[in-house]
C-alpha positions in Angstrom: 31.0 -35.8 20.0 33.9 -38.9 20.8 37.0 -38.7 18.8 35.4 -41.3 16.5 33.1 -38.3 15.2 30.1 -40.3 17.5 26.8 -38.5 18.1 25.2 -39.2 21.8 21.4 -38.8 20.9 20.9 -38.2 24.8 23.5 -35.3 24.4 21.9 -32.2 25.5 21.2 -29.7 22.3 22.5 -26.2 23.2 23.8 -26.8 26.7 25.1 -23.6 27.6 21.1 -22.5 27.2 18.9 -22.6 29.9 17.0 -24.4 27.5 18.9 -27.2 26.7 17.5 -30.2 25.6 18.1 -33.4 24.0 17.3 -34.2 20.0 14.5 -36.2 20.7 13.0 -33.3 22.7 13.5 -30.6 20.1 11.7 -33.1 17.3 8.6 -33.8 20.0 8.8 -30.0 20.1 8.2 -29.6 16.1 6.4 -32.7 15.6 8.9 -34.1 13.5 6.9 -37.6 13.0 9.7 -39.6 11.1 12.6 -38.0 13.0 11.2 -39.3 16.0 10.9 -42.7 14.8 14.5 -42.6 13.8 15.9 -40.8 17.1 13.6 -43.9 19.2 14.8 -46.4 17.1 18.7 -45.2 17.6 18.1 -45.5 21.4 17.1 -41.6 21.8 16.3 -42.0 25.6 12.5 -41.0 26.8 13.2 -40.3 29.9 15.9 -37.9 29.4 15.1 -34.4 31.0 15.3 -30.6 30.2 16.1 -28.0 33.4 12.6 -28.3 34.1 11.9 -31.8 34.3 10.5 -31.4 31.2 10.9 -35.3 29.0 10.1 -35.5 25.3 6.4 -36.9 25.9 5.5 -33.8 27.4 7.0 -32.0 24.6 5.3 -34.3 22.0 2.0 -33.9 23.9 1.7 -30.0 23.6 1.1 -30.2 19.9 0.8 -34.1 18.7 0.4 -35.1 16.2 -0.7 -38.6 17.9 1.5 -40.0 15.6 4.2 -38.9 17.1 2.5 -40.5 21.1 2.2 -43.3 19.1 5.2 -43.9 18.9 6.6 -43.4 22.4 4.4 -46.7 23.3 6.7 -49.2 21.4 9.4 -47.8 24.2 7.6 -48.7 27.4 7.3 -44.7 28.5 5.6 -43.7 31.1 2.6 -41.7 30.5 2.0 -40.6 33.6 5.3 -39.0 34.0 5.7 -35.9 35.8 8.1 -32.6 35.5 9.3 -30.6 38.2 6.1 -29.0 38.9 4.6 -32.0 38.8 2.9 -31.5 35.2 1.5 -34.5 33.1 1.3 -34.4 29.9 -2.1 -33.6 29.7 -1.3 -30.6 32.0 1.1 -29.8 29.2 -1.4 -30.5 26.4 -3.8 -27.8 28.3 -1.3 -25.1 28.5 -0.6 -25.6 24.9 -4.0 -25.8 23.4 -3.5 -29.6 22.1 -5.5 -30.7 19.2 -8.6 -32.4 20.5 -7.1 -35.9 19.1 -4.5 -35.1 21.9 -7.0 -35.3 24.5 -8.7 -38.0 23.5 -5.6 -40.0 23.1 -4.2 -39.3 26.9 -8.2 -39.9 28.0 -8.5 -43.8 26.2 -4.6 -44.6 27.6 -5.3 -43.4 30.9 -8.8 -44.8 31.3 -7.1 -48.1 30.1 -4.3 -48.3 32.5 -4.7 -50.6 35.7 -2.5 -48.7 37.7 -4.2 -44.9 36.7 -6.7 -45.4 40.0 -9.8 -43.0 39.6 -13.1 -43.0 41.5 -15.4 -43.1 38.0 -14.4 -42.5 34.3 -14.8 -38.7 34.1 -11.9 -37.8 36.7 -9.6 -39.8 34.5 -8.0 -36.3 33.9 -8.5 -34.5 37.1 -4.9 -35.3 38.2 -3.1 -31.8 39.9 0.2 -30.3 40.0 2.4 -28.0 42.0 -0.5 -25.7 42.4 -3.5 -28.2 43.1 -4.4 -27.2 39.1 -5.9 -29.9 37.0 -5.5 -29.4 33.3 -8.8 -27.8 32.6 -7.4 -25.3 35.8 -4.5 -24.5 33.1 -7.0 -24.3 29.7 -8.7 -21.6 31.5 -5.7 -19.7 32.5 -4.3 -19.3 29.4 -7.7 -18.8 27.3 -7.8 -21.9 25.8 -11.6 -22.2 24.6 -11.0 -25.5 22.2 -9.2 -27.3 25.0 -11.7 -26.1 27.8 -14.7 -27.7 25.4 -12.9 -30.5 25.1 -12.3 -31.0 28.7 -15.4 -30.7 29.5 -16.3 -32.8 26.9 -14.3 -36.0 28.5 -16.1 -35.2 32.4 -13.4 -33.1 34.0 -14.4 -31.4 37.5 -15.4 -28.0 36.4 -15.3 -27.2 40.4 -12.5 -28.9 41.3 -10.3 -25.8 43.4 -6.8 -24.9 42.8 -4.1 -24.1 45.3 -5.5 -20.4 45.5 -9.3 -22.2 46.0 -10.3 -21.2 42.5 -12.1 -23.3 40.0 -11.6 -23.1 36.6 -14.8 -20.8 35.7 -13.6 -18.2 38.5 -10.3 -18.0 37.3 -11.5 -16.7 33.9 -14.2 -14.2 35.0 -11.4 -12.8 37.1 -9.0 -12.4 34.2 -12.5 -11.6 32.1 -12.2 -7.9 33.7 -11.4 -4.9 31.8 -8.9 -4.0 34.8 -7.3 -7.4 34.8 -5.4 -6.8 31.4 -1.6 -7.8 32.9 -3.5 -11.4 34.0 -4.2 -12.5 29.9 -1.7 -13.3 27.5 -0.4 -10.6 25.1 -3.4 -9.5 22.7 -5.9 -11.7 24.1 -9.0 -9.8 24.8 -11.7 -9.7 28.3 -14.0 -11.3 26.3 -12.5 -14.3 25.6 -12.3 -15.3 29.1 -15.7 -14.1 29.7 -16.6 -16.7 26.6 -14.7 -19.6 29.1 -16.3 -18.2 32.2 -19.7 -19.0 30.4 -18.9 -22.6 28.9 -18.1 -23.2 32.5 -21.2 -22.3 34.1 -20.0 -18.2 35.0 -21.8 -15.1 34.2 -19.1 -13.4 32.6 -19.5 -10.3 34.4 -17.4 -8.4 36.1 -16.3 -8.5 39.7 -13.1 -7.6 42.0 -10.0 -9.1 40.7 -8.4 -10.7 43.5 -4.8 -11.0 44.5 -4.4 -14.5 42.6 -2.8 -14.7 39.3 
């Protein structure tokens, strides 16, 4: 704040956190429709950053509504803007278990833009990070069954392989064993995983759990 009692909207929030991060971050975060409208019209920048690389639209694409990604097109923002490990925001809307309307939104922008260059229209969201891991990669990983269906749904490569040479359906029959328990998320049981394993083509059963996680 200036001596003039003067808000910077691009001001990191809580910047002695390792979390810091600007207003318009934190309303993408909570899906604060109209406070995000406000915060963009003010000048609230869109490409401002968290320690991770993280911008709002990433933020606004892990729980919509598309409302709120709407709005972010008035601003000329990227959508194809990456983080630090070199995450999209459908990579973020996978990790988060986006609403389907989240999906299909990225899907008809991406499959619209010119400069988005893809062999055929159902490897629109087969882009990778960091770890060679397209977004459907990530759905499996963290047990997303809503988001795998729907990635499926729009033609992503169900054998595409990750960094470690997994696909999708191999990394959740490996984290679908009973022995695998410190792989999953807190509370989520074997057989959820062995539920993705099968929408993806996998048995389900068990096998050796490698040294990936």
């Amino acid at each position: 704040m200036t001596e003039n009692n003067y808000i910077d909207l691009n001001d990191p929030y809580n910047k002695n956190s390792k979390q810091s991060m600007s207003l318009l971050h934190v309303a993408c975060a909570n899906s604060m429709v109209e406070i995000v409208e406000y915060l963009l019209s003010k000048g609230a920048s869109t490409s401002s950053r968290d320690p991770g690389g993280v911008t709002p639209i990433h933020l606004a694409s892990q729980k919509g509504p598309v409302e709120v990604l709407n709005l972010f097109l008035n601003y000329k923002t990227s959508l194809f803007i990456k983080d630090d490990n070199q995450q999209t925001i459908a990579h973020h809307a996978a990790r988060a278990d986006a609403p389907g309307k989240v999906f299909d939104w990225i899907y008809s922008k991406w499959s619209q833009d010119k400069s988005h260059k893809v062999k055929t229209k159902t490897d629109v969201l087969d882009v990778v990070d960091k770890w060679n891991r397209t977004p459907l990669h990530w759905a499996s990983v963290n047990g997303h069954r809503n988001a795998v269906l729907k990635l499926m749904d729009l033609g992503c490569d169900k054998k595409k392989r990750d960094g470690n040479g997994e696909t999708p359906m191999e990394i959740a029959e490996r984290r679908a064993k009973c022995g695998a328990a410190e792989l999953r998320p807190v509370g989520m049981r074997a057989s959820a995983f062995g539920d993705i394993a099968k929408l993806l083509g996998g048995s389900g059963s068990t096998k050796q759990v490698s040294k990936y996680t």
